[in-house]
C-alpha positions as CSV (number, residue, x, y, z in Angstrom):
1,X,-0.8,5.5,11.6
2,X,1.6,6.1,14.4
3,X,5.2,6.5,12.8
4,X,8.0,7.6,15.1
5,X,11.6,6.8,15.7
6,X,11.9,4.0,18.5
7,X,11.7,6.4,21.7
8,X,14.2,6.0,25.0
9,X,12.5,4.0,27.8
10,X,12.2,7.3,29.7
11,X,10.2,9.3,26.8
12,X,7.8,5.7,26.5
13,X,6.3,7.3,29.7
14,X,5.7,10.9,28.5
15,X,4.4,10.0,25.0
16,X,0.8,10.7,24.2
17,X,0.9,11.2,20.9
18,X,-0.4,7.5,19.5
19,X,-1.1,6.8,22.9
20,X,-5.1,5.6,24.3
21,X,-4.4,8.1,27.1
22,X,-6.2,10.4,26.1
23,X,-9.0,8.3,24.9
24,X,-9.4,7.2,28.4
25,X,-8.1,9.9,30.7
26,X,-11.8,10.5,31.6
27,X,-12.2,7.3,33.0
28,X,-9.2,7.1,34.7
29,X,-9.8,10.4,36.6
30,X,-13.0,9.1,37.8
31,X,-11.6,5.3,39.0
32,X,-8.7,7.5,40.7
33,X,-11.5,9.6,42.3
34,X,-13.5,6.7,43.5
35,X,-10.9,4.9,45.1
36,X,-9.5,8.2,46.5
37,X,-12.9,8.6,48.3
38,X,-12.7,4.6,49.6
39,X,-9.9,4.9,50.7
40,X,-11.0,7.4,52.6
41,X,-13.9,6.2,54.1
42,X,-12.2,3.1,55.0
43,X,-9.5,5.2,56.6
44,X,-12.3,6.9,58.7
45,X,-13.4,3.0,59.8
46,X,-16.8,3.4,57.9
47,X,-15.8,0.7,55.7
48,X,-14.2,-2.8,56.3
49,X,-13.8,-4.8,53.7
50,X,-14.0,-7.8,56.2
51,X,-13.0,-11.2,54.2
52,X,-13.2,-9.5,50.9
53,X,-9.7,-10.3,49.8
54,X,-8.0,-9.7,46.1
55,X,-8.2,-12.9,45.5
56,X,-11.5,-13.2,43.9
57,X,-10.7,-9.8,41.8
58,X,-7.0,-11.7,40.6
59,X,-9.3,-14.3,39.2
60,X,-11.5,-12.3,37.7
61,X,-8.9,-9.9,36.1
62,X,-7.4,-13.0,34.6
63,X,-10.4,-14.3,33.1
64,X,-11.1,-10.6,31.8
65,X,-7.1,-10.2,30.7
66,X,-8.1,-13.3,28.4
67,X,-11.5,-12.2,27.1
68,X,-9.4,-8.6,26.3
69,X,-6.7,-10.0,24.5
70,X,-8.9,-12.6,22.8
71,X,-11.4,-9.1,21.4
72,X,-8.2,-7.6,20.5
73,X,-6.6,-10.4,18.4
74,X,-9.9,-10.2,16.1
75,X,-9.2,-6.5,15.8
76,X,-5.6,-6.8,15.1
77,X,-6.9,-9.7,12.6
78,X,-8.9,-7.1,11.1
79,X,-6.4,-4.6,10.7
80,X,-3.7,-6.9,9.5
81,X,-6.3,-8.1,6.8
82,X,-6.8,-4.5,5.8
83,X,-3.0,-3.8,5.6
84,X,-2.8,-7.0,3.1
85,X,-5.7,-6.5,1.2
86,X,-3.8,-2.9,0.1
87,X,-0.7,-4.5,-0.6
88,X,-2.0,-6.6,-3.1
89,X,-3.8,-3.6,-4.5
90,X,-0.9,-1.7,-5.2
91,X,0.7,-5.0,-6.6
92,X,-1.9,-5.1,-8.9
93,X,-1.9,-1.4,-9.8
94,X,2.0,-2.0,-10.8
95,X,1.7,-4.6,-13.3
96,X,-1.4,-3.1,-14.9
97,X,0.8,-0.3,-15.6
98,X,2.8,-2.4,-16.5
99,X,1.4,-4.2,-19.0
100,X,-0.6,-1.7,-20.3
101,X,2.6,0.2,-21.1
102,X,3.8,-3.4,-22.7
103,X,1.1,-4.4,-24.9
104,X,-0.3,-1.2,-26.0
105,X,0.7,-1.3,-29.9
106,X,2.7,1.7,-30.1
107,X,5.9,3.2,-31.5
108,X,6.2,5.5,-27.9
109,X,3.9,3.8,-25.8
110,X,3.6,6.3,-22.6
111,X,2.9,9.2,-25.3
112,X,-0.3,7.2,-26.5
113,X,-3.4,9.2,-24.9
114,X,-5.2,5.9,-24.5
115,X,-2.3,4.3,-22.4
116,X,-2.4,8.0,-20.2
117,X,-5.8,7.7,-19.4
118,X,-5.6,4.0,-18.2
119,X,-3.2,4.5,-16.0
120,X,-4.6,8.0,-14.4
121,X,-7.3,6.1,-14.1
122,X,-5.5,3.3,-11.9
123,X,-4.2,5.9,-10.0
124,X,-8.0,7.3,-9.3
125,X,-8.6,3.8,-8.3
126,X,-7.0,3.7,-4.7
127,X,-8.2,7.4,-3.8
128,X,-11.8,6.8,-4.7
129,X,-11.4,3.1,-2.7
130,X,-9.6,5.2,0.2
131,X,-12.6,8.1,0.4
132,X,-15.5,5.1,-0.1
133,X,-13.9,3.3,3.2
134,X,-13.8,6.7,5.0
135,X,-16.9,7.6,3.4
136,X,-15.6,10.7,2.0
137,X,-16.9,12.2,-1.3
138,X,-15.8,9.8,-4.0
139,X,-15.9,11.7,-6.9
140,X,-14.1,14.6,-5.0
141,X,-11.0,12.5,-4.3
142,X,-10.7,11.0,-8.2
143,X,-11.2,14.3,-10.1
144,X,-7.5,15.4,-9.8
145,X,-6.9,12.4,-12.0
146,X,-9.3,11.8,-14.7
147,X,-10.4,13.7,-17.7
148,X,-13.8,16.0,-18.1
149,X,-15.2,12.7,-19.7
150,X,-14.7,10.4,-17.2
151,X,-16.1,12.6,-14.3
152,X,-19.3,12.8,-16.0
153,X,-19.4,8.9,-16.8
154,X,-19.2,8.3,-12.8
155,X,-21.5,11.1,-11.8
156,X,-24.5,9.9,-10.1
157,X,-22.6,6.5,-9.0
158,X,-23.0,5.4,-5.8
159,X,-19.7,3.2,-6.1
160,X,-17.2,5.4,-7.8
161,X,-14.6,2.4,-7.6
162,X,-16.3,0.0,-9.3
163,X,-17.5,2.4,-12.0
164,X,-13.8,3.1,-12.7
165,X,-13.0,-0.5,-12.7
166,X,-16.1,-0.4,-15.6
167,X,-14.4,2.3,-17.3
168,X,-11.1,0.5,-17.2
169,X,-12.7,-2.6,-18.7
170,X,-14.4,-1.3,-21.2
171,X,-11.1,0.4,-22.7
172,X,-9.3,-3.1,-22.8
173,X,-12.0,-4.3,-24.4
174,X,-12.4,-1.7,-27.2
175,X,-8.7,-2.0,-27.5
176,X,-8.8,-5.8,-27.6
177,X,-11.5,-5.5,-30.5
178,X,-9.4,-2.7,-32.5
179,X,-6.7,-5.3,-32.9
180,X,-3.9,-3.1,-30.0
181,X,-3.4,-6.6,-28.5
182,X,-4.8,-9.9,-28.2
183,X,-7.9,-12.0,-27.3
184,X,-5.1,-13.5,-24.5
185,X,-3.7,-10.7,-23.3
186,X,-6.8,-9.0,-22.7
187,X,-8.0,-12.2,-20.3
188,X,-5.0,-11.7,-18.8
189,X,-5.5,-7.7,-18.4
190,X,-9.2,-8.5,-17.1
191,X,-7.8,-11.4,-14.3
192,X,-5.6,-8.1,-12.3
193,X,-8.8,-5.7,-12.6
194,X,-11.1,-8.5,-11.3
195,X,-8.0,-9.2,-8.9
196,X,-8.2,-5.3,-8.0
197,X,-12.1,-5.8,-7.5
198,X,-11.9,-8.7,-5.2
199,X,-9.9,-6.1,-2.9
200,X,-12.4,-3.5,-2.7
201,X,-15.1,-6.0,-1.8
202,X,-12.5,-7.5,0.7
203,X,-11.7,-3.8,2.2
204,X,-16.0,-3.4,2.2
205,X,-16.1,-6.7,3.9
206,X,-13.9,-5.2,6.5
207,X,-15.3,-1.6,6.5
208,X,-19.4,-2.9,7.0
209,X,-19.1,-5.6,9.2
210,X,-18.0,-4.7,12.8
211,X,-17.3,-7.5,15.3
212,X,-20.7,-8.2,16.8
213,X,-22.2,-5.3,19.3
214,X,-22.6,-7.8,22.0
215,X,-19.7,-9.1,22.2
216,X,-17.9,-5.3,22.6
217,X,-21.0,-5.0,25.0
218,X,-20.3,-7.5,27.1
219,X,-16.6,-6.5,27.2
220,X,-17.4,-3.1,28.0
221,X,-19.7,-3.8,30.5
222,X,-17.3,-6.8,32.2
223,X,-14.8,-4.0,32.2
224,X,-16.3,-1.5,34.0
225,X,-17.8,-3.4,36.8
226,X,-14.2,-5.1,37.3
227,X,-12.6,-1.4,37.7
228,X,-15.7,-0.1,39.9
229,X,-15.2,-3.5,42.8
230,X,-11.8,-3.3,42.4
231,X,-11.1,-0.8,45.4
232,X,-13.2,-2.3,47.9
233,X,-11.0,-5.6,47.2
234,X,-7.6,-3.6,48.0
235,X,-8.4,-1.3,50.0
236,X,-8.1,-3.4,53.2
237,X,-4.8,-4.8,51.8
238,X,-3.1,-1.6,50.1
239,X,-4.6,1.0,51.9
240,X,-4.0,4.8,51.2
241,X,-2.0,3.6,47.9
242,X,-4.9,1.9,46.6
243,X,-6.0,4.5,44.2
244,X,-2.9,4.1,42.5
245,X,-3.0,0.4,41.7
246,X,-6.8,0.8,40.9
247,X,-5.4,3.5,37.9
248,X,-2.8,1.3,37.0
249,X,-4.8,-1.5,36.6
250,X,-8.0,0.7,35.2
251,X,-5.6,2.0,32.7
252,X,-4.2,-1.5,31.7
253,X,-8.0,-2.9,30.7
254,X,-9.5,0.5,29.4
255,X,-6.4,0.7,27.3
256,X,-6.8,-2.6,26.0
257,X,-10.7,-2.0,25.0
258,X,-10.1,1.3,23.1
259,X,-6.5,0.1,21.4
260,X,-9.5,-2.7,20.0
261,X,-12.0,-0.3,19.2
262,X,-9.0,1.5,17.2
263,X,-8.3,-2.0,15.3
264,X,-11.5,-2.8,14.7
265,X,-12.0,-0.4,11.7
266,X,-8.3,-0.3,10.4
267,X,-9.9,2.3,7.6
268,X,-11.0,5.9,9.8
269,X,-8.4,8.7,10.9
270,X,-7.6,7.4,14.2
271,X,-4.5,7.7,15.4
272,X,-3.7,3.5,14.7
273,X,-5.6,3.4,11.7
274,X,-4.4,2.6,8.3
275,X,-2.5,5.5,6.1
276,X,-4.8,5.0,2.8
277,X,-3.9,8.3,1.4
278,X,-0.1,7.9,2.1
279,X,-0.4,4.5,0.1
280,X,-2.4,6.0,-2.9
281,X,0.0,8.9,-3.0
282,X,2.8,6.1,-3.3
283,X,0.8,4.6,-5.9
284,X,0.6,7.8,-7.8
285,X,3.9,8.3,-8.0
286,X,4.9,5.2,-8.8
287,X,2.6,5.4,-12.0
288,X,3.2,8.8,-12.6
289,X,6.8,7.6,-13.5
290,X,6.2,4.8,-15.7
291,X,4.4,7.4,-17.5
292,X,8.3,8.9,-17.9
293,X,6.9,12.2,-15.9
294,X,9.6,14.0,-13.7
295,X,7.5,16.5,-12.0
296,X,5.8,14.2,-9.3
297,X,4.4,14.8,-6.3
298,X,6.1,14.2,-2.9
299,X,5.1,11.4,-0.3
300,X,3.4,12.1,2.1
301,X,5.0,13.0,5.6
302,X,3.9,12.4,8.8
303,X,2.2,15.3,11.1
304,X,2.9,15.4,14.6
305,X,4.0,11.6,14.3
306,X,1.2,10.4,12.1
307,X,0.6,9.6,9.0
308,X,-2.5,9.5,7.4
């Protein structure tokens, strides 16, 4: 995710870092060259546009201008309901900590070994999710947290999250029956990890199911043949300086489309997508700290504008 201070209005139009331009400078160089080369063969009086006025295109481009910003609602949809969905992880992460620090019969409750490994394990929980989303190696991402013990209980899972959320469980409950805490208090425990399940099914929802491939089709399709007639409609109105309103306008709609595709899957490394391991590192340290631990690890920063 893009995360800048607010630039000058003059720097807005320099800025490519975060930007679709370069996701679509391709196409743009090619609409810039085709009306270039209409222009000039209408300039040479090969071509006359006759009647063909930009009339019908202004219709068009409004009824495309809605069918864009409709596709890119969904995606923002999509991405907002990502950006929740982690919120109320971490939320959930926090008062397990919380409460396991709490209940855990103990005369120094963060010194217990049982109360450490429950909450290194939460903190596993959020980089295993993140590298299952980016389908990343799992295990890979959780083994700075967990013990020898737990590695080897999650090897050969396919779902490292939910084997962790198993692990979890099965603590509470072993706790519950060795008389640490209550037959109410571990309900209680069970509701945030089922509450912490529900997200990662949520997040998969989101992850593998795309918006339908023929409706981006058809966008992407409507799109280009817009951009393609467009010169021959203003040509005979703007002349020589057509290629430049054909790029301005090429760049408005093929920005519009890829900004979507960014949206649509709010969990990969593009430049608009979702900062999972910044949020799991803010995770860590907050549980790192209601283990009373002083050494932690820093946030992280933004490279080159983004964070990731």
């Amino acid at each position: 995710m893009i995360v800048r201070p607010r630039p000058s209005a003059l720097a807005l139009l320099f800025i490519l870092r975060g930007s679709v331009l370069p996701r679509i400078a391709g196409k743009l160089l090619f609409m810039i060259v085709a009306g270039c080369v209409i222009a000039a063969v209408h300039a040479a009086g090969y071509f006359n546009p006759g009647h063909l006025g930009a009339v019908p295109f202004s219709l068009f481009g409004l009824a495309l201008s809605v069918f864009l910003g409709f596709r890119n609602n969904v995606c923002y949809d999509r991405w907002w309901e990502a950006r929740k969905q982690w919120g109320e992880l971490i939320v959930q992460l926090r008062a397990l900590a919380r409460e396991t620090r709490v209940v855990w019969e103990a005369p120094l409750p963060v010194q217990d070994p049982e109360v450490q490994r429950q909450i290194r394990r939460l903190i596993a929980f959020p980089h295993a999710l993140a590298a299952r989303l980016r389908q990343q190696n799992e295990l890979e991402a959780v083994r700075p947290w967990l013990e020898a013990s737990d590695i080897q209980a999650l090897e050969g899972r396919r779902n490292v999250p939910d084997g962790l959320l198993s692990l979890i469980s099965q603590t509470y409950r072993q706790a519950c029956q060795a008389g640490r805490f209550g037959e109410v208090i571990y309900q209680g425990l069970m509701l945030r990890l089922a509450a912490c399940g529900a997200v990662q099914a949520a997040c998969e929802r989101i992850r593998f199911t795309p918006t339908p491939f023929a409706y981006s089709l058809l966008l992407h399709r409507t799109a280009w043949i817009f951009c393609l007639l467009l010169p021959f409609g203003l040509v005979g109105t703007l002349g020589n300086i057509m290629p430049l309103a054909v790029a301005i306008i090429a760049y408005t709609f093929f920005g519009l489309d890829a900004l979507g595709d960014e949206l649509e899957e709010p969990f990969g490394l593009d430049d608009n997508d979702l900062p999972l391991n910044a949020m799991a590192r803010l995770t860590a340290i907050d549980l790192l700290e209601s283990l009373g631990q002083t050494d932690l690890p820093e946030p992280l920063a933004p490279k080159r504008y983004q964070l990731d």
